[in-house]
C-alpha positions as CSV (number, residue, x, y, z in Angstrom):
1,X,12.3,-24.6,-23.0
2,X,12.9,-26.7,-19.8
3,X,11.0,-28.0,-17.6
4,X,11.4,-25.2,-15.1
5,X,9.3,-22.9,-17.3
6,X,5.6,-23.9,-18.6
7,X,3.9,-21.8,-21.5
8,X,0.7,-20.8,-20.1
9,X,-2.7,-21.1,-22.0
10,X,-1.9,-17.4,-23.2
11,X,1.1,-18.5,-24.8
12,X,3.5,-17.1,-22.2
13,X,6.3,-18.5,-20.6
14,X,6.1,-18.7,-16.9
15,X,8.5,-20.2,-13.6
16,X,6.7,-23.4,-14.3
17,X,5.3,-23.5,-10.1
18,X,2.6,-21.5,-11.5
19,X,1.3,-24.1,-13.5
20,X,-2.5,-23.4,-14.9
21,X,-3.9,-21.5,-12.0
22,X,-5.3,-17.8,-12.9
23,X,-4.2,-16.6,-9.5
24,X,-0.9,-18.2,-9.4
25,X,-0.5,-16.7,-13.1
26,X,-1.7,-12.8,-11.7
27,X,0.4,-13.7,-8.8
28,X,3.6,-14.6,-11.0
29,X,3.4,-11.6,-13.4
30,X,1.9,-9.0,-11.5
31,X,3.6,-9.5,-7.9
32,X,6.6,-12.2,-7.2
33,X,9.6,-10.8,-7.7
34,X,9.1,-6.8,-7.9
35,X,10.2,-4.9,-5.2
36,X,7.6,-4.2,-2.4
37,X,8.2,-1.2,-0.2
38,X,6.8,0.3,3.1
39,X,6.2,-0.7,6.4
40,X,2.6,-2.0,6.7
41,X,3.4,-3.8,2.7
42,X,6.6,-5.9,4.3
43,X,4.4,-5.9,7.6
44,X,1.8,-8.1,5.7
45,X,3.9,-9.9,3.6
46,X,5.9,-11.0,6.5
47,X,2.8,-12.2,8.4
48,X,1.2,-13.9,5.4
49,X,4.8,-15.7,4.5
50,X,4.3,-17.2,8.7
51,X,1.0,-18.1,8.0
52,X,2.1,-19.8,4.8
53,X,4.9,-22.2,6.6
54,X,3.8,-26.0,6.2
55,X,1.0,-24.7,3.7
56,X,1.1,-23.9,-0.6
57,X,1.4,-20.3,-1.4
58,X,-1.8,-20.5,-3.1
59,X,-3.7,-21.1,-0.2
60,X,-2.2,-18.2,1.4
61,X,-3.6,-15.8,-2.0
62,X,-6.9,-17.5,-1.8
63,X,-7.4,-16.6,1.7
64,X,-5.5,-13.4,1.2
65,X,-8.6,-11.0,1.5
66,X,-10.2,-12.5,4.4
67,X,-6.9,-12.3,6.3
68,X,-6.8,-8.8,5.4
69,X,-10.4,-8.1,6.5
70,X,-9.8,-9.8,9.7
71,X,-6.3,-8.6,10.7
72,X,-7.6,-4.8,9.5
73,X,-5.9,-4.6,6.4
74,X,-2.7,-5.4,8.3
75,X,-2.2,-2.2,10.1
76,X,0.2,-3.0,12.7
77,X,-1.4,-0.3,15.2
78,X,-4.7,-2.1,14.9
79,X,-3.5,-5.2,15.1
80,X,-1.0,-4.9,18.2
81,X,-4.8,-4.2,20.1
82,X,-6.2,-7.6,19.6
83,X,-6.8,-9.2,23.1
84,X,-8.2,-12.7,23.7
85,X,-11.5,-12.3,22.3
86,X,-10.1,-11.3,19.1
87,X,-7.4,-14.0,19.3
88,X,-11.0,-16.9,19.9
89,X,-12.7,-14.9,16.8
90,X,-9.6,-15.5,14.4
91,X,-9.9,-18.8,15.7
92,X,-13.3,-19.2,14.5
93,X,-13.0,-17.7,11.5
94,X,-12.8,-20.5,8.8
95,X,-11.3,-17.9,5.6
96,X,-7.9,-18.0,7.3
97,X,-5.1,-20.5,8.5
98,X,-6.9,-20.6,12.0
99,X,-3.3,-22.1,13.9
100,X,-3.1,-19.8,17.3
101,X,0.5,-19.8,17.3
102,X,0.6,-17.9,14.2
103,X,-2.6,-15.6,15.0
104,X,-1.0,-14.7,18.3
105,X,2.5,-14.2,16.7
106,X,1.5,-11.6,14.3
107,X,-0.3,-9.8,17.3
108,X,3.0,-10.1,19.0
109,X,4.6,-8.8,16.0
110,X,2.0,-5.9,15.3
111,X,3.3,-5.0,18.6
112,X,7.2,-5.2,17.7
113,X,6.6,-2.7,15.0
114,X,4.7,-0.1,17.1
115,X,8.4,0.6,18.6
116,X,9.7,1.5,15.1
117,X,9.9,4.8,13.6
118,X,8.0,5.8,10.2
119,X,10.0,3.6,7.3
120,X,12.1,1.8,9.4
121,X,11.1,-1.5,9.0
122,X,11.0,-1.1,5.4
123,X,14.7,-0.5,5.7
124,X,15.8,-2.7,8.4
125,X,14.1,-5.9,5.9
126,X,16.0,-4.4,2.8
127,X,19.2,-3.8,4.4
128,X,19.6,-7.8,3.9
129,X,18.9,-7.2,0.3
130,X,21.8,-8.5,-1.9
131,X,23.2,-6.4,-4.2
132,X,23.4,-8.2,-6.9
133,X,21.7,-11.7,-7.5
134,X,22.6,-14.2,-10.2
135,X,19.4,-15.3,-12.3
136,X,19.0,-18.8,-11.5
137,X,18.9,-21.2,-14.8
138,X,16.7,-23.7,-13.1
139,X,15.2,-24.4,-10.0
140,X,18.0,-26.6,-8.7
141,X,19.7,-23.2,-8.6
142,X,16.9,-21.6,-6.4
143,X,17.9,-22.3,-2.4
144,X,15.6,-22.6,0.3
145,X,17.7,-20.3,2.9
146,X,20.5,-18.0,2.1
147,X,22.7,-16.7,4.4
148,X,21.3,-13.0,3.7
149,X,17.9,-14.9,4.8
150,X,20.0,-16.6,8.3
151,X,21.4,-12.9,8.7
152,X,17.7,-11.3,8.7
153,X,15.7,-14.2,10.6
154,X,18.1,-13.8,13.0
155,X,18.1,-10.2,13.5
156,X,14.1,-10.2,14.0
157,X,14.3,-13.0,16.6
158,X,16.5,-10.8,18.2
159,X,14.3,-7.7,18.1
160,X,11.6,-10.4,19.1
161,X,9.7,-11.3,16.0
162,X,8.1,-14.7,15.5
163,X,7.1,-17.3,12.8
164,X,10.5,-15.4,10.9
165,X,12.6,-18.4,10.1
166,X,15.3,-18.7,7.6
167,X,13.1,-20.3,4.9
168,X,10.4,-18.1,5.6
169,X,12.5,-15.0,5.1
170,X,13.7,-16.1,1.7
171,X,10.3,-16.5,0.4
172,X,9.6,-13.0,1.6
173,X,13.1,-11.8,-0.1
174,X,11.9,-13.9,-3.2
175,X,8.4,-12.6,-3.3
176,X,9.5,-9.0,-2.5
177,X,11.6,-8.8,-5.0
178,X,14.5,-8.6,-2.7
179,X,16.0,-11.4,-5.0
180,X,14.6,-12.1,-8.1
181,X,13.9,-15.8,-8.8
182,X,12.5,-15.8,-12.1
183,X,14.3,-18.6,-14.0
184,X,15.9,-18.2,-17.1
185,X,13.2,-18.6,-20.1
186,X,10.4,-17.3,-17.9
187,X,9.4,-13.8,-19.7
188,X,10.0,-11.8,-15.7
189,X,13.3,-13.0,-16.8
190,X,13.6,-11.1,-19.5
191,X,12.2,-8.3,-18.3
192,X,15.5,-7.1,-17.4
């Protein structure tokens, strides 16, 4: 065993990041790492991965229901008809990263994908999908950016998309299951 994977209370290996937190561990087993598809899925995991830059994941999973509740469960047609007043209510609202860039970017964003047809999003973001990933042995092996992540930050600037940097986009790859992660001796690993 290495340092890069911790044996949980349960007796399981995990990535070690997880460390002893019950979400983190639900989180780690359930979600991270299996592929997510559809539009308003990606859609939400995109705008919670810009609310997450500068902050721990587990903050994000905390306040993960209140954003959804506030940002109607992250439908993109509900959201791109925010105004002001709902922009000075998010604001308010102390269950969720209250930073008005990001509130205003994923309005702007909500907006982007109005212009896209049924399941195109979902295959625009896994177009950048590499085929085949090698299983990292440690997290030394894990990079922050990839240049599949450059390729896609840069292609939804371009279509106008905010809060969608390279780093960001590799956690959403990572967490999407876009690239798996796991580290070798963590049982996802092995689940191969």
């Amino acid at each position: 065993m290495t340092a890069d994977v911790r044996i949980g209370p349960d007796g399981i290996a995990r990535c070690a990041w997880v460390g002893d937190d019950a979400e983190y561990r639900r989180y780690h087993d359930e979600e991270w790492g299996r592929p997510l598809h559809g539009d308003r899925a990606l859609f939400e995991k995109m705008s919670l991965e810009g609310f997450q830059a500068g902050l721990s994941w587990i903050t994000i999973l905390r306040k993960r229901p209140r954003f959804r509740e506030v940002f109607a469960g992250f439908d993109p047609t509900a959201i791109a008809a925010f105004d002001e007043s709902d922009v000075e209510r998010l604001m308010a609202d102390a269950g969720i990263i209250r930073n008005r860039l990001k509130i205003e970017a994923t309005i702007s964003n909500a907006r982007i994908m109005l212009g896209l047809g049924d399941g195109e999003f979902d295959a625009f973001m896994w177009s950048f999908a590499p085929a085949r990933w090698p299983r990292p042995k440690s997290f030394a092996d894990v990079a922050a950016t990839t240049p599949e992540s450059d390729a896609m930050s840069k292609a939804l600037r371009k279509r106008g998309f905010r809060f969608v940097g390279s780093t960001t986009m590799y956690a959403l790859m990572q967490s999407s299951g876009m690239v798996d992660d796991h580290v070798e001796g963590c049982w996802r690993a092995r689940e191969e």
